[in-house]
C-alpha positions in Angstrom: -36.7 14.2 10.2 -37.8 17.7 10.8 -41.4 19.1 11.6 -41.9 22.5 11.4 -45.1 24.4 13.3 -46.1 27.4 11.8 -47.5 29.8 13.6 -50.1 32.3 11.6 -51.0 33.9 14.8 -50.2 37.5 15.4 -49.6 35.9 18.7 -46.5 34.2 19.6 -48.2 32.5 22.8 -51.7 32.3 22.4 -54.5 29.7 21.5 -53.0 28.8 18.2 -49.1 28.3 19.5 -50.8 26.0 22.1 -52.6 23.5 19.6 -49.2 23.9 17.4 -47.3 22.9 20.6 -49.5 20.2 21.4 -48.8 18.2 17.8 -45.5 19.0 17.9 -44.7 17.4 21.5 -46.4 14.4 19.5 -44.2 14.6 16.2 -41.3 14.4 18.8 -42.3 11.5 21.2 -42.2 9.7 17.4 -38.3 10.4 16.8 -39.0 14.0 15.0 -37.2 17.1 15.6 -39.3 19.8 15.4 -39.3 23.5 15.4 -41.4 26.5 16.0 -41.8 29.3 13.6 -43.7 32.3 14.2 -44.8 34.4 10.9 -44.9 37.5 13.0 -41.1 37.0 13.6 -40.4 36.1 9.8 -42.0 39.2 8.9 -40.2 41.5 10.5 -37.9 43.8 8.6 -39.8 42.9 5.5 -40.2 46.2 3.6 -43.7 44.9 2.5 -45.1 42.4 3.8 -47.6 41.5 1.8 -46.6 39.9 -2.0 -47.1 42.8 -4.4 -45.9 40.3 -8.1 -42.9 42.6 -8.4 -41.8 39.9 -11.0 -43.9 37.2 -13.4 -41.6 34.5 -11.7 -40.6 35.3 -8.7 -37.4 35.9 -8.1 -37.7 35.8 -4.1 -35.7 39.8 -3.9 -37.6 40.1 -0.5 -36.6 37.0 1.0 -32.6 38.2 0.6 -30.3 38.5 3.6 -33.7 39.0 6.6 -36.1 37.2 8.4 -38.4 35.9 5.9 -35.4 34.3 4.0 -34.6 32.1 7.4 -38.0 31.1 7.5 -37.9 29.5 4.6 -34.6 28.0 4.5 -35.9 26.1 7.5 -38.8 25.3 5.4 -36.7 24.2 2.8 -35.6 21.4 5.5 -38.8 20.4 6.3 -40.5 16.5 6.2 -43.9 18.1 7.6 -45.3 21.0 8.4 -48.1 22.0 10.5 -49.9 25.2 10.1 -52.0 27.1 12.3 -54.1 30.4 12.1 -56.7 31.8 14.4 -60.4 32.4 12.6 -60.3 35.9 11.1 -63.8 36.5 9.3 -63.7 32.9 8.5 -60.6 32.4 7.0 -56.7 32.6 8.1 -54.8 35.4 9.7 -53.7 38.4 7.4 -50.1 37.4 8.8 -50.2 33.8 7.7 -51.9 34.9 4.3 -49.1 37.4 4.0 -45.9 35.3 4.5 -47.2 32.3 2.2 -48.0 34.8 -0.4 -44.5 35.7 0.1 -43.8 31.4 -0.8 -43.4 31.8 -4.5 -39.8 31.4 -4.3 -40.4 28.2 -2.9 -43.0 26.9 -5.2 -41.0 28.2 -8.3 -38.2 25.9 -6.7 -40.8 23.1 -5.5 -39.1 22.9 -2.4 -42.4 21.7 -0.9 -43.7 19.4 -2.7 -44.3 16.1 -1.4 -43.9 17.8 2.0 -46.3 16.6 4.3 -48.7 19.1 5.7 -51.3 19.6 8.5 -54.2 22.4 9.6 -55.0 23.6 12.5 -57.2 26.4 13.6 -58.6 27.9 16.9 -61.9 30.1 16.4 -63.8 32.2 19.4 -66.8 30.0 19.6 -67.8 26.3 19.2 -68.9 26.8 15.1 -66.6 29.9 14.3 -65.1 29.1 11.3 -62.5 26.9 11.9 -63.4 23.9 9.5 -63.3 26.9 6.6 -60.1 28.3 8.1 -58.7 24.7 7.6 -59.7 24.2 4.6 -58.0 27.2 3.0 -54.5 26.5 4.9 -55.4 23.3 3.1 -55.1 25.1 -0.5 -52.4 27.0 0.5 -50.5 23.5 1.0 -51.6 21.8 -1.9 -50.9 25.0 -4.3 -47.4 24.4 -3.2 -47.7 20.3 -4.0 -47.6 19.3 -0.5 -49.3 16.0 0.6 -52.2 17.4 2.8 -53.0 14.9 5.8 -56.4 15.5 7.7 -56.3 14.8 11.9 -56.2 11.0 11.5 -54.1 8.1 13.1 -54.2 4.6 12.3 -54.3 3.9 16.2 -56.9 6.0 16.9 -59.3 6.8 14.4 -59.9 7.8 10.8 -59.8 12.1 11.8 -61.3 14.8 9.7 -60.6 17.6 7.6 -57.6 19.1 10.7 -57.2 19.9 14.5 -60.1 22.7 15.5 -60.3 24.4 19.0 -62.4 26.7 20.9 -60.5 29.6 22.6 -58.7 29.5 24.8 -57.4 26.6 23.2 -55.5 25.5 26.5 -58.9 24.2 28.1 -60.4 22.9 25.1 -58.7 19.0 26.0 -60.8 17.8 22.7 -58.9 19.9 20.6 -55.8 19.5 22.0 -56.2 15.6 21.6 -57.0 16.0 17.6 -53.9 18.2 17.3 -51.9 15.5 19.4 -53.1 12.7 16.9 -52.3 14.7 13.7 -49.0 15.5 15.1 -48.6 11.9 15.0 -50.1 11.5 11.6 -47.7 14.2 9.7 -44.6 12.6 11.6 -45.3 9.0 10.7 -46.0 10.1 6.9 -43.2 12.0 7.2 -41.2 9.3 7.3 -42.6 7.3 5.3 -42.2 9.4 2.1 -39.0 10.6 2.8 -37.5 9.8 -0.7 -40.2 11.4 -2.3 -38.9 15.1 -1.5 -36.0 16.6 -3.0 -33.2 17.2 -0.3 
């Protein structure tokens, strides 16, 4: 079983990459592999990175032979997947907006549906927009027919809408915790819907 965590950050080591590693250590102390992917890396080399419709159905021409076409092969292979994005003006990162954008090949091939999916977001202060920033990695996930899980674990407690932190993420032990327990969440669904995704 593989979890992927998807970094929307521009940075590959900062407050975001931290909550990401935080579930993931979780997924794996459950059995999953997991991997780290970084959209800043998947981007690179991408003529444009940002989805311009260059065809009604997408014909995924600039996901061909680069970065962004590894990315989502691994994707592809993916039980769960947890994505993460600082707070920019509310919302997620122009990065992460930009490389699922670039997913239309993979909803035209529903390669994510049934996929089990998790938010997380890290804002500047206490109320800066993380729950909103959740909430539209949320409807990213569930425009591509993924089952969209919330930061809750039977042994611990109900959760809410996703893991939020307060910068830097790597002394905010609350938020770490809530990305450990939906870490936890997304691998144990993961497994337990396994025939429901295409392989």
């Amino acid at each position: 079983m593989l979890i992927v965590g998807l970094n929307g950050s521009p940075q590959k080591e900062g407050n975001t990459a931290n909550m990401i590693n935080a579930a993931l250590e979780a997924a794996s102390l459950m059995g999953s592999e997991t991997r780290v992917l970084h959209v800043v890396d998947a981007l690179k080399g991408v003529a444009n990175p940002f989805c311009n419709n260059c065809s009604p159905v997408c014909e995924g021409v600039c996901v061909r032979g680069n970065n962004l076409g590894d990315a989502f092969d691994l994707l592809r292979n993916a039980d769960g997947i947890i994505i993460g994005s600082p707070v920019y003006f509310g919302t997620v990162s122009a990065q992460l907006k930009g490389f699922w954008d670039k997913s239309r090949v993979l909803r035209k091939e529903k390669a994510l549906v049934n996929v089990v999916g998790g938010a997380i977001s890290v804002g500047a202060s206490r109320f800066g927009g993380q729950e909103t920033t959740v909430r539209a990695i949320q409807d990213m996930m569930l425009v591509q027919g993924m089952t969209v899980i919330g930061d809750g674990y039977i042994e611990d407690d109900a959760g809410h809408l996703g893991a939020c932190a307060q910068r830097p993420a790597s002394e905010d032990s609350f938020g770490l915790q809530r990305a450990a327990v939906m870490g936890r969440r997304v691998a144990q669904l993961a497994g337990a819907t396994m025939n429901l995704r295409r392989r």
